[in-house]
ROFIDREN-638737 format. One record per atom (N, C-alpha, C, O, CB): x, y, z; residue in one letter; atom name; residue number from 0. Coordinates in steps of 0.001 Angstrom, whole numbers, always signed. Atoms other than C-alpha are relative to their C-alpha. Glycine has a CB too. Layout:
N
+---------+---------+---------+----+----+-----+
|    east |   north |      up | aa | at |   i |
+---------+---------+---------+----+----+-----+
|       X |       Y |       Z |  A | CA | NUM |
...
+---------+---------+---------+----+----+-----+
REM end
This chain:
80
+---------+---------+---------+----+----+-----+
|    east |   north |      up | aa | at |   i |
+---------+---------+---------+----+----+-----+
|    +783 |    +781 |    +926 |  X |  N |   0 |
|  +55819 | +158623 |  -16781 |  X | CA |   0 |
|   -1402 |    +587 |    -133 |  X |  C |   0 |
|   -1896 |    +857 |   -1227 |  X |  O |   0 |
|     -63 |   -1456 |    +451 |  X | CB |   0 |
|   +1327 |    -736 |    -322 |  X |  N |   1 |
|  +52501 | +160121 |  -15475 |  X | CA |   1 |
|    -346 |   +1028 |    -939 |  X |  C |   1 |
|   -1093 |   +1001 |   -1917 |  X |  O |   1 |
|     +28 |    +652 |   +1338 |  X | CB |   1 |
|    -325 |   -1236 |    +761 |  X |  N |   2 |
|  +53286 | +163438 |  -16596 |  X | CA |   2 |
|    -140 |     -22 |   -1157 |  X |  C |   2 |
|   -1060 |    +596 |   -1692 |  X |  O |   2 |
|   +1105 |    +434 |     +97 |  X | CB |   2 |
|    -126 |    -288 |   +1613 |  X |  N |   3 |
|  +54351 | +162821 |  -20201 |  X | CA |   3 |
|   -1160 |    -402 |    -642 |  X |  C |   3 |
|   -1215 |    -148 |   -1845 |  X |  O |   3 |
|   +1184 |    -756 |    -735 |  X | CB |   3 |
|    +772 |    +291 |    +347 |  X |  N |   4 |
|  +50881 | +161201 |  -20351 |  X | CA |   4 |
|   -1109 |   +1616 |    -428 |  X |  C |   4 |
|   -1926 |   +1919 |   -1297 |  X |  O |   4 |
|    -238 |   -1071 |    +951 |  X | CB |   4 |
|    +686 |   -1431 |    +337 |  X |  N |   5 |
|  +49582 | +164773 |  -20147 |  X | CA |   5 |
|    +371 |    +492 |   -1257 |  X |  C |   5 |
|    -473 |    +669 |   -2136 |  X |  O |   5 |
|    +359 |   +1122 |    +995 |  X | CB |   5 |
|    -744 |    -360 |   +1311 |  X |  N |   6 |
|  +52258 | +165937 |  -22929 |  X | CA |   6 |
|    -687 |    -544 |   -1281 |  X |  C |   6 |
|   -1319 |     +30 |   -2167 |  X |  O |   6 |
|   +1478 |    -580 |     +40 |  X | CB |   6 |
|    +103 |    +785 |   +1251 |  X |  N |   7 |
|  +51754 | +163496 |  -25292 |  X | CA |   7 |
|   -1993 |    -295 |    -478 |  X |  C |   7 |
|   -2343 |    -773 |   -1557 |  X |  O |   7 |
|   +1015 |   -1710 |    +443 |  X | CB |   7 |
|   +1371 |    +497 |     +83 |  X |  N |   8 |
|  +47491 | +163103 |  -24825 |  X | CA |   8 |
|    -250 |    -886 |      +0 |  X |  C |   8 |
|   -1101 |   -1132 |    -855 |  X |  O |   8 |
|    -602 |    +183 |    -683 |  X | CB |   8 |
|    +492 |   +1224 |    +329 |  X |  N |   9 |
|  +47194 | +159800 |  -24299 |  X | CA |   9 |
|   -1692 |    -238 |    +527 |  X |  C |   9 |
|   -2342 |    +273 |   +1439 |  X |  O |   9 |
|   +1057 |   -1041 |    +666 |  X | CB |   9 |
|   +1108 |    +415 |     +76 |  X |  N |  10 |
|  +44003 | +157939 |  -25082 |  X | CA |  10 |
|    -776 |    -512 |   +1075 |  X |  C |  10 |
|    +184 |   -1199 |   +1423 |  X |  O |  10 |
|     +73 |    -689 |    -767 |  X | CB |  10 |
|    +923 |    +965 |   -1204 |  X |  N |  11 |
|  +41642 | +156241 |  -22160 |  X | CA |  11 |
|    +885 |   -1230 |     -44 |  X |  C |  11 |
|   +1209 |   -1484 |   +1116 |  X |  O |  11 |
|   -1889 |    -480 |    -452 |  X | CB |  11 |
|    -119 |   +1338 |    +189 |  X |  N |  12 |
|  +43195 | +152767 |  -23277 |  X | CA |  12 |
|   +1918 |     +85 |   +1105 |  X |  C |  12 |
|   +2469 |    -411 |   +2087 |  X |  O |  12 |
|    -118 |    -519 |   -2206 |  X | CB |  12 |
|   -1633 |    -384 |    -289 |  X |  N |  13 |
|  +46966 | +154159 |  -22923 |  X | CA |  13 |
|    +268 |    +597 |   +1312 |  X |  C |  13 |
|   +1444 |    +591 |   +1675 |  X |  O |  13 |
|    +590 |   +1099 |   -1053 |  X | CB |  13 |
|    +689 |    -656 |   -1143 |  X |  N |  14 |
|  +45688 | +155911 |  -19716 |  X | CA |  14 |
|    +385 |   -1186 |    +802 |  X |  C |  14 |
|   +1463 |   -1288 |   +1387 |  X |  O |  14 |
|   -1695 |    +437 |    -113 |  X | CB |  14 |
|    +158 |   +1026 |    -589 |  X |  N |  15 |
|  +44821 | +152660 |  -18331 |  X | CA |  15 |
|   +1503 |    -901 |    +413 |  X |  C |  15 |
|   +2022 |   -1286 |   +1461 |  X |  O |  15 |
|    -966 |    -650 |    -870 |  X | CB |  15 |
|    -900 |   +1029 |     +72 |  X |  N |  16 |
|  +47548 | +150660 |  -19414 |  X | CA |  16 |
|   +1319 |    +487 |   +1046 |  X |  C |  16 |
|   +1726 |    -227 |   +1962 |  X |  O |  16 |
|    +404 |    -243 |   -1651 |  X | CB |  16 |
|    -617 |   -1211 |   -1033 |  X |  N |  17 |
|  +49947 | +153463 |  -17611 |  X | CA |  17 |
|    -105 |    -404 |   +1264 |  X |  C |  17 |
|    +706 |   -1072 |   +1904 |  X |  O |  17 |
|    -728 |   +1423 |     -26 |  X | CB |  17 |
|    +476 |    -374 |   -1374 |  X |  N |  18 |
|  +48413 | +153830 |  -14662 |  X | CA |  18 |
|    -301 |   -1528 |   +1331 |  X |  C |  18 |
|    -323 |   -1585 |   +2560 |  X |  O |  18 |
|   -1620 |    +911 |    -428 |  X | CB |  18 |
|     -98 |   +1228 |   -1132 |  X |  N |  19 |
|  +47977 | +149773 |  -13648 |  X | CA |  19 |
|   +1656 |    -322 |    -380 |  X |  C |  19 |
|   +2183 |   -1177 |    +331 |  X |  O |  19 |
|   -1323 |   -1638 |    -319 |  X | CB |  19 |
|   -1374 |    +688 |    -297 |  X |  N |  20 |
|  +51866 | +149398 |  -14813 |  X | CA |  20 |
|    +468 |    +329 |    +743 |  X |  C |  20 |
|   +1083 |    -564 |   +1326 |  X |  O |  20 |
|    +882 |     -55 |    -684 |  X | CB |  20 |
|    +362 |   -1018 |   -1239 |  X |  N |  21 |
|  +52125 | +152220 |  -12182 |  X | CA |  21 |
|     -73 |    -878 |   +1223 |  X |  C |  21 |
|    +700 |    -851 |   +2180 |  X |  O |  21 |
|   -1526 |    +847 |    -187 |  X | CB |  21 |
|   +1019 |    +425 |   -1374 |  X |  N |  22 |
|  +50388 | +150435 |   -9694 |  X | CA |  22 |
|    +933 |   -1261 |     +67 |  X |  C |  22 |
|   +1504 |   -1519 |   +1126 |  X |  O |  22 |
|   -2077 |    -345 |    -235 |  X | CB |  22 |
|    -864 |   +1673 |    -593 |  X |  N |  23 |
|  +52370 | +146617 |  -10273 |  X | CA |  23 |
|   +1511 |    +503 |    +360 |  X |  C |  23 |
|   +2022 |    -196 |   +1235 |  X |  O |  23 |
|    +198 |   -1563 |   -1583 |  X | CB |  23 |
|    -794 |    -227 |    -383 |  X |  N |  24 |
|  +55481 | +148378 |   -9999 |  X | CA |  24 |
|    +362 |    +219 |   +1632 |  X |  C |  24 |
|   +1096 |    -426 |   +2381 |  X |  O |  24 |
|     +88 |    +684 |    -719 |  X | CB |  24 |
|    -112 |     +70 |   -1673 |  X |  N |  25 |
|  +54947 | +149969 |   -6425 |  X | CA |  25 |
|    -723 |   -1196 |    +889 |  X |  C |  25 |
|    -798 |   -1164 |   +2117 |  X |  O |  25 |
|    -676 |   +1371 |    +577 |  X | CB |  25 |
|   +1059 |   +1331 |    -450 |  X |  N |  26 |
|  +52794 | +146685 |   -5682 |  X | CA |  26 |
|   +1634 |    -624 |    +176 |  X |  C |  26 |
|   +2225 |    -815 |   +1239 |  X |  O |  26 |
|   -1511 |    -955 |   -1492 |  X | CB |  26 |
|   -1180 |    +851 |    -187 |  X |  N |  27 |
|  +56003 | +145018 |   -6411 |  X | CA |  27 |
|   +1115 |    +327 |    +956 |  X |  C |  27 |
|   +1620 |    -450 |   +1766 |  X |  O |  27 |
|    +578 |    -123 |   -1188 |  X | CB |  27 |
|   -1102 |    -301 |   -1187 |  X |  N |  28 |
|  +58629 | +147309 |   -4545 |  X | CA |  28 |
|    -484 |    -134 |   +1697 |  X |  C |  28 |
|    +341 |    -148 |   +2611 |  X |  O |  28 |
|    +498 |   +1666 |    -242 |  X | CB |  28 |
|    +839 |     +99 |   -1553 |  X |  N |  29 |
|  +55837 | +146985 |   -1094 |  X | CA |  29 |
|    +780 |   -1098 |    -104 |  X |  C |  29 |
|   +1798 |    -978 |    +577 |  X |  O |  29 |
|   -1898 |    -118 |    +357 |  X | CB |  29 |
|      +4 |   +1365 |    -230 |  X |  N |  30 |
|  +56524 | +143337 |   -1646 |  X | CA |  30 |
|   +1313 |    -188 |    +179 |  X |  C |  30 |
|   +1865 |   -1024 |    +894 |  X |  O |  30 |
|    -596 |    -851 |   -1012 |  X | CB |  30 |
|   -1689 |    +269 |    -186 |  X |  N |  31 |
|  +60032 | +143764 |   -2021 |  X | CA |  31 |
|    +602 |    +115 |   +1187 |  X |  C |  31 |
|   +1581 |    -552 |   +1523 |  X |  O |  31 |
|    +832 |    +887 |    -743 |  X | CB |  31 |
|    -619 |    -411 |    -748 |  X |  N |  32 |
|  +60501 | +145437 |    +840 |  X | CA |  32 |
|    -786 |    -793 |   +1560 |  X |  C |  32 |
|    -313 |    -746 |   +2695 |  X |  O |  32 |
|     +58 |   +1568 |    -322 |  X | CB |  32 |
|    +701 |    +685 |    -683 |  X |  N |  33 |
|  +57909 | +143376 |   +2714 |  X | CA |  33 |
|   +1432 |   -1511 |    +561 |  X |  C |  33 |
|   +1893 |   -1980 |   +1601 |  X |  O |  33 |
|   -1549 |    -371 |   -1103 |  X | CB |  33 |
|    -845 |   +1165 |    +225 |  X |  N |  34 |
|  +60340 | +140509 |   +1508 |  X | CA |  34 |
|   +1244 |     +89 |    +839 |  X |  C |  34 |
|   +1399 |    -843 |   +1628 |  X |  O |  34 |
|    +366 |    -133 |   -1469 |  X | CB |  34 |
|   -1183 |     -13 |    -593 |  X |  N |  35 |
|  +64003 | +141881 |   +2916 |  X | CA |  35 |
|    -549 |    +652 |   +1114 |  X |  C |  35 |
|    +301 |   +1518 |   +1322 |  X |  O |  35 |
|   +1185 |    +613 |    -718 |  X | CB |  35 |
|    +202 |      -7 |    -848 |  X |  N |  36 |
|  +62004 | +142750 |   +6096 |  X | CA |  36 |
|    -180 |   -1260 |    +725 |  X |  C |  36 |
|    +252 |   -1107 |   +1867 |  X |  O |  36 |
|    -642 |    +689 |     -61 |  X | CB |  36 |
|    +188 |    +988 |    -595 |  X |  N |  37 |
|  +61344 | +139751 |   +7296 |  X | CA |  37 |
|   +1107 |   -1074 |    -272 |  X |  C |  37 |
|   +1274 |   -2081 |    +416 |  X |  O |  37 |
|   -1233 |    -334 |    -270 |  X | CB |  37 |
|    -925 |    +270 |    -369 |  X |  N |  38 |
|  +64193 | +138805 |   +6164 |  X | CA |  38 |
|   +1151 |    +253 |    +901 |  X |  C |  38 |
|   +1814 |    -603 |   +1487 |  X |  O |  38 |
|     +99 |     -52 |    -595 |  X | CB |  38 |
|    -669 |    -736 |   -1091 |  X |  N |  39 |
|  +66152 | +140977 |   +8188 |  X | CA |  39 |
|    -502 |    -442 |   +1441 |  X |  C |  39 |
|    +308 |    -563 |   +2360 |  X |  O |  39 |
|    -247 |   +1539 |    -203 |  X | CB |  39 |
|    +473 |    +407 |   -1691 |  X |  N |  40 |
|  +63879 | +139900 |  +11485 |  X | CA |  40 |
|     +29 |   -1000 |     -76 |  X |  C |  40 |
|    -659 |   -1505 |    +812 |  X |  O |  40 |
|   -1286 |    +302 |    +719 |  X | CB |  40 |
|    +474 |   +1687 |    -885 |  X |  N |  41 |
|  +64139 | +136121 |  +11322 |  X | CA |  41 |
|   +2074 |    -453 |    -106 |  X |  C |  41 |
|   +2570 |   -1405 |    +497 |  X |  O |  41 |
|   -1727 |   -1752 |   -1603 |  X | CB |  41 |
|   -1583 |    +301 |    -199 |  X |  N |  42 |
|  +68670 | +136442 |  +10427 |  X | CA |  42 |
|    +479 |   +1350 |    +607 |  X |  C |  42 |
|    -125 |   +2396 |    +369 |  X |  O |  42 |
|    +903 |    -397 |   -1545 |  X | CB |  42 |
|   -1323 |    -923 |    -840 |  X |  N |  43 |
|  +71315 | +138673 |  +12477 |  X | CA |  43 |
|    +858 |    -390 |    -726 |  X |  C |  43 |
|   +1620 |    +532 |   -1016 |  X |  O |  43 |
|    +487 |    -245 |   +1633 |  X | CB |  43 |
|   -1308 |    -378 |    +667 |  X |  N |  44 |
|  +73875 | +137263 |  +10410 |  X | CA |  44 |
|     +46 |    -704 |   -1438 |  X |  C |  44 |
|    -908 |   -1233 |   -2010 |  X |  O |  44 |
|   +1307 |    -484 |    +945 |  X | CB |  44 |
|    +154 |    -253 |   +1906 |  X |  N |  45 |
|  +74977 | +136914 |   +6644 |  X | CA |  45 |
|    -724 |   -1411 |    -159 |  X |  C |  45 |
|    -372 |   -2060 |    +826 |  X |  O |  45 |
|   +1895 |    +116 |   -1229 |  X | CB |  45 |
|    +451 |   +1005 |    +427 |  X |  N |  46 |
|  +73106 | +133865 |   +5413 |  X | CA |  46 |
|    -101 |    +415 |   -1956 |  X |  C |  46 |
|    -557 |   +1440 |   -2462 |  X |  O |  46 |
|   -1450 |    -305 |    +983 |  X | CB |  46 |
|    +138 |    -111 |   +1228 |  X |  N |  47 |
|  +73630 | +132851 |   +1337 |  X | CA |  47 |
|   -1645 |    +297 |    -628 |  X |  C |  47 |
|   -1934 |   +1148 |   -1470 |  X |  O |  47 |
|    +638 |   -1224 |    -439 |  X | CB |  47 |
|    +900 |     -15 |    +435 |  X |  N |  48 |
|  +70066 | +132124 |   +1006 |  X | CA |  48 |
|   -1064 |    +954 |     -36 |  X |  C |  48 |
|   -1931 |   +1136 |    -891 |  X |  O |  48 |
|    -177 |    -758 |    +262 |  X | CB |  48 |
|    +525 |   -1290 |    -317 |  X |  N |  49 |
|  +68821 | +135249 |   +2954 |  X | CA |  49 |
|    +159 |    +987 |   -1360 |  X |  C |  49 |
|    -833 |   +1387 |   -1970 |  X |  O |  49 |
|    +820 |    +586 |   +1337 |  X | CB |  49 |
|    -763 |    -264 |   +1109 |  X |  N |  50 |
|  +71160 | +136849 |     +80 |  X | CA |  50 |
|    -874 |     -50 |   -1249 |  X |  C |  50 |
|   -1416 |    +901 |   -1811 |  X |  O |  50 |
|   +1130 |    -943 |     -66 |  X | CB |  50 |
|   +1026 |    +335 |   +1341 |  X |  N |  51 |
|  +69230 | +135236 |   -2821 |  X | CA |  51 |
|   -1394 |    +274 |    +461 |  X |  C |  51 |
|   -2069 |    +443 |    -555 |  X |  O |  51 |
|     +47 |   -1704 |    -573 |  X | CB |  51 |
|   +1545 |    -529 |    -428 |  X |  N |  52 |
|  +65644 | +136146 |    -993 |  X | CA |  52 |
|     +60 |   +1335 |    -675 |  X |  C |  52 |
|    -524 |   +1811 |   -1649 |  X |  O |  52 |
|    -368 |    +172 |   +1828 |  X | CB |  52 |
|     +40 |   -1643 |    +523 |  X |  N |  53 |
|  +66541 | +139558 |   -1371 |  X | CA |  53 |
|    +502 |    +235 |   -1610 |  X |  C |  53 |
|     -72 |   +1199 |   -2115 |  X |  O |  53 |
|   +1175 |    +998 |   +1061 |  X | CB |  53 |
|    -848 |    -112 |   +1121 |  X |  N |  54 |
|  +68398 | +139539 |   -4581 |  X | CA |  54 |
|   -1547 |     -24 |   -1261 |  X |  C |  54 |
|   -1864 |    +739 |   -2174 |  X |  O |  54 |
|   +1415 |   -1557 |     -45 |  X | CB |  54 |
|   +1226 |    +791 |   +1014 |  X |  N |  55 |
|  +65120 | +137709 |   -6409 |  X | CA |  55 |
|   -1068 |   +1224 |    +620 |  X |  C |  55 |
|    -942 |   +2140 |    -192 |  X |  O |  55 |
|    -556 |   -2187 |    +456 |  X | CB |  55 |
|    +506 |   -1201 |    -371 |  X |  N |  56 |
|  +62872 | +140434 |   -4697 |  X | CA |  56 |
|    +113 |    +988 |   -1013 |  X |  C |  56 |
|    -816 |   +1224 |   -1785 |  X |  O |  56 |
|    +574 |    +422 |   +1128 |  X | CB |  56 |
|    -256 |    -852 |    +263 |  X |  N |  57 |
|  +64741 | +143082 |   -6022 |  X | CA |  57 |
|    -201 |    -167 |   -1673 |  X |  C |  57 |
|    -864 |    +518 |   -2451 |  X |  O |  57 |
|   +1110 |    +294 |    +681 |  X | CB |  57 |
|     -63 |    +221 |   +1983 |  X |  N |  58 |
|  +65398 | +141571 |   -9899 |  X | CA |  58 |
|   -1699 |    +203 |    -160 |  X |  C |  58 |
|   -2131 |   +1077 |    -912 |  X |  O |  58 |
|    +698 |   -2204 |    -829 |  X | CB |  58 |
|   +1369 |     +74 |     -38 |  X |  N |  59 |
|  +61715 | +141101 |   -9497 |  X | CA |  59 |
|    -445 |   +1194 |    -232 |  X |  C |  59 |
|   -1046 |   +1077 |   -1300 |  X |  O |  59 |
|    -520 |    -494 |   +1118 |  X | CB |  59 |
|    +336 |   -1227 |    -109 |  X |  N |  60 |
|  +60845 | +144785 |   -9218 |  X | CA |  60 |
|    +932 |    +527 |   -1265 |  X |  C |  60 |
|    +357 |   +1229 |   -2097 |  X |  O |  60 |
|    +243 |    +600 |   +1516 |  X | CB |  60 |
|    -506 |    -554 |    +943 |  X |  N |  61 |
|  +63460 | +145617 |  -11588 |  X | CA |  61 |
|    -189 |    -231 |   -1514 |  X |  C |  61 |
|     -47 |    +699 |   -2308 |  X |  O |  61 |
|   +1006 |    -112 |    +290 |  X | CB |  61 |
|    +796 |    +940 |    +793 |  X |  N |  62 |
|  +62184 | +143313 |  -14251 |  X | CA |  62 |
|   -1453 |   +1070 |    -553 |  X |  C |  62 |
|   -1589 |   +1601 |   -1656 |  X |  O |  62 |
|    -465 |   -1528 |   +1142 |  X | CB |  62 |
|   +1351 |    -405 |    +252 |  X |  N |  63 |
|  +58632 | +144833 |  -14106 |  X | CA |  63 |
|    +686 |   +1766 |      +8 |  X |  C |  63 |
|    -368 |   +2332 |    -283 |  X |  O |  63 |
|   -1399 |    -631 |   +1403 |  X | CB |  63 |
|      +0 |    -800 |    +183 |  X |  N |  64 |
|  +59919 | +148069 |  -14198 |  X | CA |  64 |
|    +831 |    +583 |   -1044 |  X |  C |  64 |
|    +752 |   +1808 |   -1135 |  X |  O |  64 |
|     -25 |    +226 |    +848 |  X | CB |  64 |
|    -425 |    +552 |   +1246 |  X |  N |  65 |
|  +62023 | +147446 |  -17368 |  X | CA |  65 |
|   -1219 |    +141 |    -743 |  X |  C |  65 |
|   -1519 |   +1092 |   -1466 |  X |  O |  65 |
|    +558 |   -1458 |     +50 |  X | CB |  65 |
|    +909 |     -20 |   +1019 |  X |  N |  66 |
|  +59208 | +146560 |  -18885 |  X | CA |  66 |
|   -1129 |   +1056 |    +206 |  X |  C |  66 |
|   -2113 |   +1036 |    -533 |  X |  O |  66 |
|    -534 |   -1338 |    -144 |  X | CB |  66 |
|   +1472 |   -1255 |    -335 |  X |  N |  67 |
|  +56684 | +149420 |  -17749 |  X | CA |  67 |
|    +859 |   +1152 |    -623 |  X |  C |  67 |
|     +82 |   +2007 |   -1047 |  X |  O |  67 |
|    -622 |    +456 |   +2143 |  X | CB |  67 |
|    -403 |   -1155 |    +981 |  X |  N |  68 |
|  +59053 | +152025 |  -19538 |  X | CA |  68 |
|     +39 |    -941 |   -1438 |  X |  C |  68 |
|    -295 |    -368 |   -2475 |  X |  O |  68 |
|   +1713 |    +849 |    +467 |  X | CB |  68 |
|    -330 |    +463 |   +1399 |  X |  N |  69 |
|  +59790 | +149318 |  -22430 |  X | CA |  69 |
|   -1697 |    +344 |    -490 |  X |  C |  69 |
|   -1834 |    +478 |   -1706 |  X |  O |  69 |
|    +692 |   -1928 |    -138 |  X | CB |  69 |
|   +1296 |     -92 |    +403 |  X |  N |  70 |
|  +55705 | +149882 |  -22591 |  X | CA |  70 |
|    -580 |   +1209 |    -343 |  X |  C |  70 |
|   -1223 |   +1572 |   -1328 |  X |  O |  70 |
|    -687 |    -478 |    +839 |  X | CB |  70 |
|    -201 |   -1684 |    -257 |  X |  N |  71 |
|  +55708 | +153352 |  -21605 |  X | CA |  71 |
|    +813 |    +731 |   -1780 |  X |  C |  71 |
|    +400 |   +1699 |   -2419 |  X |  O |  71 |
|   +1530 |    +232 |   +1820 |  X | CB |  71 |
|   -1088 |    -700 |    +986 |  X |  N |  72 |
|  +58471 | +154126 |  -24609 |  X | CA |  72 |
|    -971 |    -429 |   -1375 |  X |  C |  72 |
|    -998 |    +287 |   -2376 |  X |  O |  72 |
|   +1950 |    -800 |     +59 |  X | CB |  72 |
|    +287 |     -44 |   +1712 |  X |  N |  73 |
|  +56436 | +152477 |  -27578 |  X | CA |  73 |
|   -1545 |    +401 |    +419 |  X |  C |  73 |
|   -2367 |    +201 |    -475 |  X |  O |  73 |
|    +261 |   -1804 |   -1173 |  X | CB |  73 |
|   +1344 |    -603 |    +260 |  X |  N |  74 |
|  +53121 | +153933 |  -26378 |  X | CA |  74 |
|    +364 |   +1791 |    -399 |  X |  C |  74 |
|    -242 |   +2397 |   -1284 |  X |  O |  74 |
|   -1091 |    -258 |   +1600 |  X | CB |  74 |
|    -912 |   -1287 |    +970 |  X |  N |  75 |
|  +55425 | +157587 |  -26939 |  X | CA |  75 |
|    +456 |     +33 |   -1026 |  X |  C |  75 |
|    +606 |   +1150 |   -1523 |  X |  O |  75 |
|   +1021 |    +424 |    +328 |  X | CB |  75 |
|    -877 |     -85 |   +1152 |  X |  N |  76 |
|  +57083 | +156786 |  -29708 |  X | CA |  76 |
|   -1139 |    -198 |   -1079 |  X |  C |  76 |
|   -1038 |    +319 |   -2192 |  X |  O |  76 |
|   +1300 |   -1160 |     -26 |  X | CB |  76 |
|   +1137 |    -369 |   +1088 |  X |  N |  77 |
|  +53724 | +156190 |  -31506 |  X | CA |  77 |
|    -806 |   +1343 |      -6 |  X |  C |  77 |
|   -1673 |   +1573 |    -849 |  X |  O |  77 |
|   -1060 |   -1022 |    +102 |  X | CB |  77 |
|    +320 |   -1597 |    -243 |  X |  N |  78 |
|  +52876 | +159824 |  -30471 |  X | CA |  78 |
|    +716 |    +624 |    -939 |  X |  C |  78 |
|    +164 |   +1404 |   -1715 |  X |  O |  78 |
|    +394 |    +644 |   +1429 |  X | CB |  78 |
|    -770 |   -1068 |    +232 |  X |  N |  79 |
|  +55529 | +161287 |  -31691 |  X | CA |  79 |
|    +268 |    -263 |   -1762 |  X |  C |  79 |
|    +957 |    +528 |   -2406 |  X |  O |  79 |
|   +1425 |      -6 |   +1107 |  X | CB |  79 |
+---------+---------+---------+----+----+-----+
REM end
């Protein structure tokens, strides 16, 4: 994503916008993984709800990172 910011020249604004969707993404996977850690240290065995902790975590991260290329793609596609 970074990269093609070089390619394409983006502006200061488009720069910005980049670079903090950047930032909530791995903000979000820390948290994710923050999340199925502590889940992992408080169960030893399968629990449903443990299950959905992690599950909602993960959509969570996947979600925001959906939308950081869906953001990513129409700040390129007005480049091009």
């Amino acid at each position: 994503m970074l990269m093609s910011a070089f390619y394409f020249r983006f502006e200061k604004m488009e720069w910005i916008i980049c670079l903090i969707l950047s930032a909530l993404v791995f903000f979000a996977e820390l948290v994710n993984t923050a999340i199925e850690s502590v889940v992992d240290l408080t169960t030893t065995e399968f629990s449903e709800l443990a299950k959905v902790a992690k599950d909602c975590a993960a959509g969570a991260v996947l979600v925001l990172a959906v939308f950081a290329v869906i953001v990513w793609s129409m700040i390129v596609w007005g480049k091009i």
